[in-house]
C-alpha atoms as an extended CHARMM CRD file, in Angstrom:
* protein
*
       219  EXT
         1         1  UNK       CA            142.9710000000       86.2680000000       76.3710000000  PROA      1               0.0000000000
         2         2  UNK       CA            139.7250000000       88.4170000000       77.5020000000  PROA      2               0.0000000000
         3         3  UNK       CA            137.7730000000       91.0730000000       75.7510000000  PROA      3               0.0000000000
         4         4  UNK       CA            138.6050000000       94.3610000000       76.9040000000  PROA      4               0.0000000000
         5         5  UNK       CA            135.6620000000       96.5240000000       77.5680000000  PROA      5               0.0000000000
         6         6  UNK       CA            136.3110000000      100.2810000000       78.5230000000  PROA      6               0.0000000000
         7         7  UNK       CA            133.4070000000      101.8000000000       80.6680000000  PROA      7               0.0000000000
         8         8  UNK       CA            132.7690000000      104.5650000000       82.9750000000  PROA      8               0.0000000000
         9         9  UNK       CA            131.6450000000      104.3250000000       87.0190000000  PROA      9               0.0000000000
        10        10  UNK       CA            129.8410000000      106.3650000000       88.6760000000  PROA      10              0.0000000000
        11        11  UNK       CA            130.7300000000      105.4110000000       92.3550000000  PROA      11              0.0000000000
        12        12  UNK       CA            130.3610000000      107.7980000000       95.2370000000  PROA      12              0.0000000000
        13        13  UNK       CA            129.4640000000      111.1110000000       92.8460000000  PROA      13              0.0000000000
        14        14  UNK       CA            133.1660000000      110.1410000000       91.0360000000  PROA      14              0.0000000000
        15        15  UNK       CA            133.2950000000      109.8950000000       87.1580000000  PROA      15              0.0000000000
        16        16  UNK       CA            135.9230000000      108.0910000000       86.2860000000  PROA      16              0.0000000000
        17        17  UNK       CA            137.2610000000      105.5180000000       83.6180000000  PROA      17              0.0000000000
        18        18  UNK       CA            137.8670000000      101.9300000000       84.4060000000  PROA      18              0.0000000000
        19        19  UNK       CA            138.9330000000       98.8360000000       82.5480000000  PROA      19              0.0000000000
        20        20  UNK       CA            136.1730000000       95.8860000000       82.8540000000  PROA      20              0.0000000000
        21        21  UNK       CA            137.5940000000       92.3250000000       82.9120000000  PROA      21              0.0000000000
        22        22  UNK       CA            135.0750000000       89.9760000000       82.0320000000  PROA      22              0.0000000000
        23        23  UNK       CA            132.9500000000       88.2910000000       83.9340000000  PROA      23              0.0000000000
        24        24  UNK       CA            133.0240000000       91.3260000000       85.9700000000  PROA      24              0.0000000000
        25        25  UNK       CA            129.9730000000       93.4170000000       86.3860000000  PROA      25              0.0000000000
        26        26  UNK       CA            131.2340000000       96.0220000000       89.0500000000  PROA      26              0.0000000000
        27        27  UNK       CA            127.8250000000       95.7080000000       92.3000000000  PROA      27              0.0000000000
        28        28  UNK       CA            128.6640000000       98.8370000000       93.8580000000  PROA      28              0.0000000000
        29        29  UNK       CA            129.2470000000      101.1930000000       90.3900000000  PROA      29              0.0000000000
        30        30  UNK       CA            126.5830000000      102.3210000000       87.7300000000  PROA      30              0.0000000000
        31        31  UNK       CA            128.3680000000      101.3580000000       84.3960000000  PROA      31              0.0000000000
        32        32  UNK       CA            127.7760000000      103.1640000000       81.1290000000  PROA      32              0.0000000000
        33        33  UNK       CA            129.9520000000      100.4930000000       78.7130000000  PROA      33              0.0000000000
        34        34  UNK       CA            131.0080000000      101.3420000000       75.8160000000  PROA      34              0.0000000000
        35        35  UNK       CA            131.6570000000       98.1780000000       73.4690000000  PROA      35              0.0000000000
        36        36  UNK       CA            134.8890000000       97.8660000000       70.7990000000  PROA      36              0.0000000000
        37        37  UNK       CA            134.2600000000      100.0050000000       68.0640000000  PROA      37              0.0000000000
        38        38  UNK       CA            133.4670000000       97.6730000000       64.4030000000  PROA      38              0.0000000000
        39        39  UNK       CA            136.2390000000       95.8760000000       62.9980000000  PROA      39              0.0000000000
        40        40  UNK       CA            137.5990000000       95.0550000000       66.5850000000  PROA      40              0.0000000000
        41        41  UNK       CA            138.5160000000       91.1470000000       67.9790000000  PROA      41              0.0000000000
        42        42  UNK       CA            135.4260000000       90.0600000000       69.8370000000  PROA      42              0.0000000000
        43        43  UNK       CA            136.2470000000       86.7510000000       71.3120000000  PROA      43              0.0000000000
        44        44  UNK       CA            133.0620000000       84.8240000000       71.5210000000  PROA      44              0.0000000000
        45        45  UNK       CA            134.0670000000       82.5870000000       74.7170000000  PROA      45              0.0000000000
        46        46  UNK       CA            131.2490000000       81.3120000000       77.2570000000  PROA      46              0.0000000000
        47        47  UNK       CA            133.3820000000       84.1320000000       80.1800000000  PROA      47              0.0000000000
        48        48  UNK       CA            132.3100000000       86.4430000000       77.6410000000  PROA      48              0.0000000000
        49        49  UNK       CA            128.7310000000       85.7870000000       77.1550000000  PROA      49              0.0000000000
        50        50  UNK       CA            128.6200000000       85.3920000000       80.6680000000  PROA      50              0.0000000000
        51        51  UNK       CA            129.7890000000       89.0900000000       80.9140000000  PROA      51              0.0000000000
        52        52  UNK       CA            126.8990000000       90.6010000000       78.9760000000  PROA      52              0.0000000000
        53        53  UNK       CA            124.5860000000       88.5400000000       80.5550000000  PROA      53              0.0000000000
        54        54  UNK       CA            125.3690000000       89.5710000000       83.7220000000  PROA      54              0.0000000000
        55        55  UNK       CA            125.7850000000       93.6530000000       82.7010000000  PROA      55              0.0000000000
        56        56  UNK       CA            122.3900000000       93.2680000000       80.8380000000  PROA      56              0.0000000000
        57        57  UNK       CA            120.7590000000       91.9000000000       84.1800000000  PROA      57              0.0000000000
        58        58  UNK       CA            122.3970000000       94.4810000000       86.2990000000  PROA      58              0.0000000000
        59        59  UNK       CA            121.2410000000       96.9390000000       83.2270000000  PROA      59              0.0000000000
        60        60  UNK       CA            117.3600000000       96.2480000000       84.0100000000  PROA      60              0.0000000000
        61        61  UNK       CA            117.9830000000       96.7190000000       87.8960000000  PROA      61              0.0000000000
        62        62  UNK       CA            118.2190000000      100.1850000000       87.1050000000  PROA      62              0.0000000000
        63        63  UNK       CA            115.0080000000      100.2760000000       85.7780000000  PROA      63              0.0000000000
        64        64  UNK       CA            113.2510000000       98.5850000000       88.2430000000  PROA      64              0.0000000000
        65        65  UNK       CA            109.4000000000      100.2930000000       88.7890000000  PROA      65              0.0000000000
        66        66  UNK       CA            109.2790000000      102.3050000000       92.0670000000  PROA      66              0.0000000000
        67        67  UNK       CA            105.8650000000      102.7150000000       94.1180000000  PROA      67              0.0000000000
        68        68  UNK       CA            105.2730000000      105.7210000000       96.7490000000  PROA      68              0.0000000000
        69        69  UNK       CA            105.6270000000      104.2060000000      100.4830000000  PROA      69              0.0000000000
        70        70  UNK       CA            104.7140000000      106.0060000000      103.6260000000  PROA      70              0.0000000000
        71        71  UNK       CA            106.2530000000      105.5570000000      107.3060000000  PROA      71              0.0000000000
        72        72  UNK       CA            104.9600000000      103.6650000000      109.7330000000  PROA      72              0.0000000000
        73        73  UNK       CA            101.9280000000      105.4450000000      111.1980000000  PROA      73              0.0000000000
        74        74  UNK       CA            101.0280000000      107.0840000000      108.0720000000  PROA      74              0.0000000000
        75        75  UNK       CA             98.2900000000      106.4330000000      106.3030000000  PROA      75              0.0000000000
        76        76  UNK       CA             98.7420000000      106.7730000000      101.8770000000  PROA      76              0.0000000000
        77        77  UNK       CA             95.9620000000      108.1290000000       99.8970000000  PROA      77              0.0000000000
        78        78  UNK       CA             96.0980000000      110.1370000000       96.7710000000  PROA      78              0.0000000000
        79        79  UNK       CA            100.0650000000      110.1300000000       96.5120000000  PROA      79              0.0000000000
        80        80  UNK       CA             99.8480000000      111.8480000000      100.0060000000  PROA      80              0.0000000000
        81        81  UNK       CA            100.9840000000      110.7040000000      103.3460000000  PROA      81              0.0000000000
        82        82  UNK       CA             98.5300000000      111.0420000000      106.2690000000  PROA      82              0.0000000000
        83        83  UNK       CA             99.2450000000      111.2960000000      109.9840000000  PROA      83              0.0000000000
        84        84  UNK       CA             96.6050000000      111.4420000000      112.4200000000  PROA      84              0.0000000000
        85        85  UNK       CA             97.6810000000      113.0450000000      116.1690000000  PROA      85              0.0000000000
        86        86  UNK       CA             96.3630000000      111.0430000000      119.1060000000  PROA      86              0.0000000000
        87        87  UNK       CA             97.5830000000      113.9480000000      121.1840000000  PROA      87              0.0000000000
        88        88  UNK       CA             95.8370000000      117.3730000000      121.7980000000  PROA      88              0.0000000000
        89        89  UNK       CA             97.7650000000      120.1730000000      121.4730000000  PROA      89              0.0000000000
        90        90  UNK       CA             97.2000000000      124.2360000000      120.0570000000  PROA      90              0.0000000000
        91        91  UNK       CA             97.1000000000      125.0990000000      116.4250000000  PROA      91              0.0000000000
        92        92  UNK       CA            100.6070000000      126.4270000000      116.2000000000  PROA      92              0.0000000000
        93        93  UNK       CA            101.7710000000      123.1590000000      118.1980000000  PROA      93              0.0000000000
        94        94  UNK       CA             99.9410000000      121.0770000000      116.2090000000  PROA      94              0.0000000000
        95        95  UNK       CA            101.8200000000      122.9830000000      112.9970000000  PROA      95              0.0000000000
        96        96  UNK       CA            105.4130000000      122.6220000000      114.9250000000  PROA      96              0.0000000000
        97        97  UNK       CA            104.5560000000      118.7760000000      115.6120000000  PROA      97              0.0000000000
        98        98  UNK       CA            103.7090000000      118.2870000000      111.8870000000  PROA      98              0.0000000000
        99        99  UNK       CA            107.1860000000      120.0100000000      110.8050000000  PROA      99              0.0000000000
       100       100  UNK       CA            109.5590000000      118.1160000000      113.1910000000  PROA      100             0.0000000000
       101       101  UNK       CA            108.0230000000      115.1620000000      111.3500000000  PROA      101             0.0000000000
       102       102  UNK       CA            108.9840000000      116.4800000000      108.0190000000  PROA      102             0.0000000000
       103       103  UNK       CA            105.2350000000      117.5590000000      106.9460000000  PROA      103             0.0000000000
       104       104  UNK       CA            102.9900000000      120.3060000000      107.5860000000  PROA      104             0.0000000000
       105       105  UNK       CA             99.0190000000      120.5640000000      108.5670000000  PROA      105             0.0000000000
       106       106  UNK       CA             97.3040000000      119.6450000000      106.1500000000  PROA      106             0.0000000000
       107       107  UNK       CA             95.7490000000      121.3560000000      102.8680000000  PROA      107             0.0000000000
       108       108  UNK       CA             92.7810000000      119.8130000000      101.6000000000  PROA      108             0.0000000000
       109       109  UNK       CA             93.4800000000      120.7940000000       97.1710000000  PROA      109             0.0000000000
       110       110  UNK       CA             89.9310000000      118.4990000000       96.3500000000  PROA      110             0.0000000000
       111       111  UNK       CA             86.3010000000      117.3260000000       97.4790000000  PROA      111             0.0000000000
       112       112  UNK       CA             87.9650000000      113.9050000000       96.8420000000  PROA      112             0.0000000000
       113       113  UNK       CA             90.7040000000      114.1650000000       99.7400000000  PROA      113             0.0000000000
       114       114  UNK       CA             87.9170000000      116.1000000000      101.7910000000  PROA      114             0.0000000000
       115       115  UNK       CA             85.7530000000      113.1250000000      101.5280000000  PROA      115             0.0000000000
       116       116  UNK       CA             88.7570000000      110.7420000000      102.7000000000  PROA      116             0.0000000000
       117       117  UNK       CA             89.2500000000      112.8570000000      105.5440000000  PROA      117             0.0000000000
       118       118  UNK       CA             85.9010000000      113.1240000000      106.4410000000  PROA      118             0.0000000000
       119       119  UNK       CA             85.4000000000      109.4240000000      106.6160000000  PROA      119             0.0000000000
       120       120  UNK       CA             88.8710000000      108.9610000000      108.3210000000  PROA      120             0.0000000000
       121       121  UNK       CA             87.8010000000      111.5990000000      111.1900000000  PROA      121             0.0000000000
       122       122  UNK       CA             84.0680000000      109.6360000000      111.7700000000  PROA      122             0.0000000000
       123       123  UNK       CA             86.1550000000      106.8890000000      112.1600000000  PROA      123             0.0000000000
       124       124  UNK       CA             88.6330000000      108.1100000000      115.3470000000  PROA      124             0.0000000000
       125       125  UNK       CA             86.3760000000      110.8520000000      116.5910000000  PROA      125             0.0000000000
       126       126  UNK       CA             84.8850000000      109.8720000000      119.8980000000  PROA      126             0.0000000000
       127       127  UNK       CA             82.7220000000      112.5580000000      119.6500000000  PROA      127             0.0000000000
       128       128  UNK       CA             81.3860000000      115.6540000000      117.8540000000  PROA      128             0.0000000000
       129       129  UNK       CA             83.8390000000      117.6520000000      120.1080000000  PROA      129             0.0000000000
       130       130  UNK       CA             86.6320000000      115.8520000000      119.1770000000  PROA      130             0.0000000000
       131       131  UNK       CA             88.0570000000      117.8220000000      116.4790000000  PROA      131             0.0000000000
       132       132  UNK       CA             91.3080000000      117.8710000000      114.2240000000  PROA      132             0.0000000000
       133       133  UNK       CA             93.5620000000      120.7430000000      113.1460000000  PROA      133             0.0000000000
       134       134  UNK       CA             93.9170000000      121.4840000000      109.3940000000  PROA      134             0.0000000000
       135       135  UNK       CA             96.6340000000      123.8120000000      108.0130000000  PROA      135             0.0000000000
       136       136  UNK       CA             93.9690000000      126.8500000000      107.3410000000  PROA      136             0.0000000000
       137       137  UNK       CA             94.2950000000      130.1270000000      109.1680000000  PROA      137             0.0000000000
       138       138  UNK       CA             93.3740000000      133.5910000000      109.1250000000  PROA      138             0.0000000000
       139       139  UNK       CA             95.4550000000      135.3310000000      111.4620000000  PROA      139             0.0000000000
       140       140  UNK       CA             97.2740000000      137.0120000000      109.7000000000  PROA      140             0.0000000000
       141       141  UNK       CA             94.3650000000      139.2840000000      108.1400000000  PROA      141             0.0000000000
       142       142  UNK       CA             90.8710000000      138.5150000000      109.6350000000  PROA      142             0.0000000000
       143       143  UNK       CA             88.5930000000      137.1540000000      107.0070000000  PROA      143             0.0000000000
       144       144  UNK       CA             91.5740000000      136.4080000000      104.2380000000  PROA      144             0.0000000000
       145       145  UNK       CA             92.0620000000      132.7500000000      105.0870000000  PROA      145             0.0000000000
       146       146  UNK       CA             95.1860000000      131.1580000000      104.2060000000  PROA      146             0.0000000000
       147       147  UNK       CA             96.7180000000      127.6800000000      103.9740000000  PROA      147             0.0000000000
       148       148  UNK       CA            100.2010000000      126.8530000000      105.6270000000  PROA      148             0.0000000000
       149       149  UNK       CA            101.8670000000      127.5430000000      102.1210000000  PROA      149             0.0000000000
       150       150  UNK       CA            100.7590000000      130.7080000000      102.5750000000  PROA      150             0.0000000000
       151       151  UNK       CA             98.2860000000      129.5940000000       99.2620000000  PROA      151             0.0000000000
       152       152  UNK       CA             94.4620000000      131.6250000000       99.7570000000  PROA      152             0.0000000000
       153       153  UNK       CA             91.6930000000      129.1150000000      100.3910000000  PROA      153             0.0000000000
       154       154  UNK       CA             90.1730000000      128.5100000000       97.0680000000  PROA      154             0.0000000000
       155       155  UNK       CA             86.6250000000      130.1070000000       97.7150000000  PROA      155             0.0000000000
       156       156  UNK       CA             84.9630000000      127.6390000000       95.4880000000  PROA      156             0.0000000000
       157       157  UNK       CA             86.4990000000      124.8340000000       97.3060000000  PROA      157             0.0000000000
       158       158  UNK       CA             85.2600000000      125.0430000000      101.2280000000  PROA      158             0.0000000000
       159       159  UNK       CA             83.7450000000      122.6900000000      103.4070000000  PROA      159             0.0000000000
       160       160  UNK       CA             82.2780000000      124.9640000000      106.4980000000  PROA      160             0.0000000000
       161       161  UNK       CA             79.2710000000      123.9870000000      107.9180000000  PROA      161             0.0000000000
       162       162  UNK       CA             76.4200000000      126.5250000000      107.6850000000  PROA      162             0.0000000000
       163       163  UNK       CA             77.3040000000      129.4260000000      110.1270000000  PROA      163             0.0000000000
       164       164  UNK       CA             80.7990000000      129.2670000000      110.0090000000  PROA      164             0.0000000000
       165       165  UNK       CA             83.8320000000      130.6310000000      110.1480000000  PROA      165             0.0000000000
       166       166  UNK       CA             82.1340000000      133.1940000000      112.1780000000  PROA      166             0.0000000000
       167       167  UNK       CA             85.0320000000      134.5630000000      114.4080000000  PROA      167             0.0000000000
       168       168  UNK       CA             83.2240000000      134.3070000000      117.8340000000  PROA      168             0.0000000000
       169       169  UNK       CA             84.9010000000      136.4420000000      119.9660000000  PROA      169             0.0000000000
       170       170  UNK       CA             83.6120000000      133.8700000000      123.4390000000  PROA      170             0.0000000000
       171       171  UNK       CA             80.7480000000      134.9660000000      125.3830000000  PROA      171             0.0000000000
       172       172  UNK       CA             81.9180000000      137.9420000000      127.0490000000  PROA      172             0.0000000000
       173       173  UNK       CA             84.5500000000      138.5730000000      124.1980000000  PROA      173             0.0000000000
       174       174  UNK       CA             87.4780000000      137.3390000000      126.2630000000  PROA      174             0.0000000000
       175       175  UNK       CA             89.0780000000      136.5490000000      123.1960000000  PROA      175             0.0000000000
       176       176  UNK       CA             89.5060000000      139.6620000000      121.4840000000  PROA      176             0.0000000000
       177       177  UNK       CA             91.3470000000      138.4100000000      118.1310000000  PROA      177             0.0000000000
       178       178  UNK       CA             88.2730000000      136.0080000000      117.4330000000  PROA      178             0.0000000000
       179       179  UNK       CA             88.9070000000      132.1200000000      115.8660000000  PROA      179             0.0000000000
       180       180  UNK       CA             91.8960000000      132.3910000000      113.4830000000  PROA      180             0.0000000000
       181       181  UNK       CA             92.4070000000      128.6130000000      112.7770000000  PROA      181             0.0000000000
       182       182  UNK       CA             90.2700000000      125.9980000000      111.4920000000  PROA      182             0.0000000000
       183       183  UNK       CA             89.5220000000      122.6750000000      112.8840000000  PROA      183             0.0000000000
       184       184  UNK       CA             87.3590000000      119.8190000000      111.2670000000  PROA      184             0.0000000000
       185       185  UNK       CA             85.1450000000      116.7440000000      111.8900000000  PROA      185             0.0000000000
       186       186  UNK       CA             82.2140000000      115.4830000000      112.8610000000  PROA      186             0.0000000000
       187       187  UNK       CA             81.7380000000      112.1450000000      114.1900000000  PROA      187             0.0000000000
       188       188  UNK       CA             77.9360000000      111.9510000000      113.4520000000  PROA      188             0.0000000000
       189       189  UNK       CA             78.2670000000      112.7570000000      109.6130000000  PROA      189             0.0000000000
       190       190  UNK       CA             78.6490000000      116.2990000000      107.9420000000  PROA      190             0.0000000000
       191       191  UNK       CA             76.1520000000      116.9550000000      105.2640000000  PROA      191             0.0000000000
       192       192  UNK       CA             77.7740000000      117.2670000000      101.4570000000  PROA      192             0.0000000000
       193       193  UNK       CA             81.2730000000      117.1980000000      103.5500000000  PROA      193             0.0000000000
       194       194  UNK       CA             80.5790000000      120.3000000000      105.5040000000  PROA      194             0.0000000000
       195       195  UNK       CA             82.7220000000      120.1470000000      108.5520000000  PROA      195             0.0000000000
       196       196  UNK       CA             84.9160000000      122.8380000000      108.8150000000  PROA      196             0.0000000000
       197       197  UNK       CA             85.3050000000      125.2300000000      112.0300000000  PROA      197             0.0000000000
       198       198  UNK       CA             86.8430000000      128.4840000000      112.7990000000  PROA      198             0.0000000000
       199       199  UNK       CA             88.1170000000      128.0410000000      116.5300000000  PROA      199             0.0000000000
       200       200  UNK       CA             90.6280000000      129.5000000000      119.0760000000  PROA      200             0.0000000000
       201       201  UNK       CA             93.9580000000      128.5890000000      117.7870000000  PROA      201             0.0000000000
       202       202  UNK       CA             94.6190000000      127.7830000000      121.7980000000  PROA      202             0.0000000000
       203       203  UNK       CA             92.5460000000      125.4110000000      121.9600000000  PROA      203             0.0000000000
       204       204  UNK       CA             93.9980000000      121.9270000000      122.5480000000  PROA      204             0.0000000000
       205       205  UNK       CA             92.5800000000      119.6140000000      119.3520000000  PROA      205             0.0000000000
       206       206  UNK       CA             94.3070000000      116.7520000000      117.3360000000  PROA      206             0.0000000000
       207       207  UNK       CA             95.4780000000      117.5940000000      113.5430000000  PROA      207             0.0000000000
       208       208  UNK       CA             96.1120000000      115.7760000000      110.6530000000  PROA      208             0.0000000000
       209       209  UNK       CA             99.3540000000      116.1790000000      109.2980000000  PROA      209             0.0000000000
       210       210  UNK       CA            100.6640000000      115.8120000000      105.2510000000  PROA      210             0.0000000000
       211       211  UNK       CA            103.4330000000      114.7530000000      103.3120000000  PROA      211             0.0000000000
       212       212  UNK       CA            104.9800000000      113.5870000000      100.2280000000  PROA      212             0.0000000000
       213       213  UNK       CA            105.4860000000      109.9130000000      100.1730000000  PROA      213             0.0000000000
       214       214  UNK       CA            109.1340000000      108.1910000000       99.6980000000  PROA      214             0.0000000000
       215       215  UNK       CA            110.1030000000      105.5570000000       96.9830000000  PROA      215             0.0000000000
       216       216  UNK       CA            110.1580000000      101.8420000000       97.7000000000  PROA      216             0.0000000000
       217       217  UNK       CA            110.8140000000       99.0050000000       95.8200000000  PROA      217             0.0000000000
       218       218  UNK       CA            108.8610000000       96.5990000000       97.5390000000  PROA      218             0.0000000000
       219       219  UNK       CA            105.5630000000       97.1380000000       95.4980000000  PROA      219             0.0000000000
């Protein structure tokens, strides 16, 4: 005769009472057992120990320690995922690009991630000229610079380099609306981090896009 143990699965979003046979320990269900109340026949029985064993090790599966993994060619720093565009494209393509891969441009929240960018950007720049989008604009209001989450720059928290954003207009002010979006890097070094740039948002630059990492087990 076995020991009757009356549980509940969770399988497939159903809740649902089942009767657990030992040495079964359902694979596919998340079991919340509930043992024979005191005073109940509890056969002690090697199938029996064998049960628990095997519910207690399917028990601490559940708890297993999870570790943040980006995709493949992302880069993790910070508990963010980083993405750096080979391709040149506008600001607002850049932004698009960024979305279809289930991020956004990026917004730099400390001098820390600044100074991983930084270094990241001397590292793939070719040259001074080869810049990379971040998720900062102002085109919305000129001079009232926003990130993509529609957040306000924190004004104690920029990186321009001295001059800028100075919202050149081009030498014969061809470009009326001025530089709404800002670009960054430079490949020979920015002093204290400083490497921020207001340009034309039409202007064909890489970006850096951002995301939250997934969960992996492999850690």
């Amino acid at each position: 005769l076995y020991q009757v143990h009356h549980c509940m699965s969770v399988t497939l979003g159903l809740l649902s009472p089942v009767v657990v046979f030992p040495p079964l320990c359902l694979p596919l269900s998340v079991l919340f057992c509930r043992y024979p109340r005191p005073g109940a026949v509890h056969l002690q029985n090697p199938v029996h120990l064998h049960y628990d064993d095997n519910c207690n090790l399917y028990s601490n599966l559940l708890k297993v320690d999870t570790c943040p993994k980006c995709e493949e060619g992302w880069e993790l720093h910070g508990g963010k995922c980083y993405y750096f565009s080979t391709t040149k494209s506008t600001w607002n393509q850049s932004r698009d690009d960024c979305r279809s891969k289930g991020g956004d441009l990026v917004k730099i929240d400390s001098r820390e991630e600044q100074s991983f960018l930084e270094l990241r950007l001397r590292q793939k720049m070719d040259s001074d000229y080869d810049k990379f989008w971040i998720g900062l604009t102002d085109s919305k209001e000129e001079d009232k610079w926003l990130w993509v989450d529609d957040s306000p720059l924190n004004t104690s928290l920029t990186f321009w380099i001295r001059g800028e954003p100075d919202n050149w207009n081009g030498r014969n002010g061809e470009v009326p609306e001025g530089e709404d979006c800002a670009a960054m890097g430079k490949k020979s070094g920015a002093a204290d981090l400083k490497c921020w740039f207001d340009i034309f948002c039409k202007k064909n630059y890489k970006s850096i896009c951002e995301k939250s990492p997934g969960l992996s087990l492999d850690c």
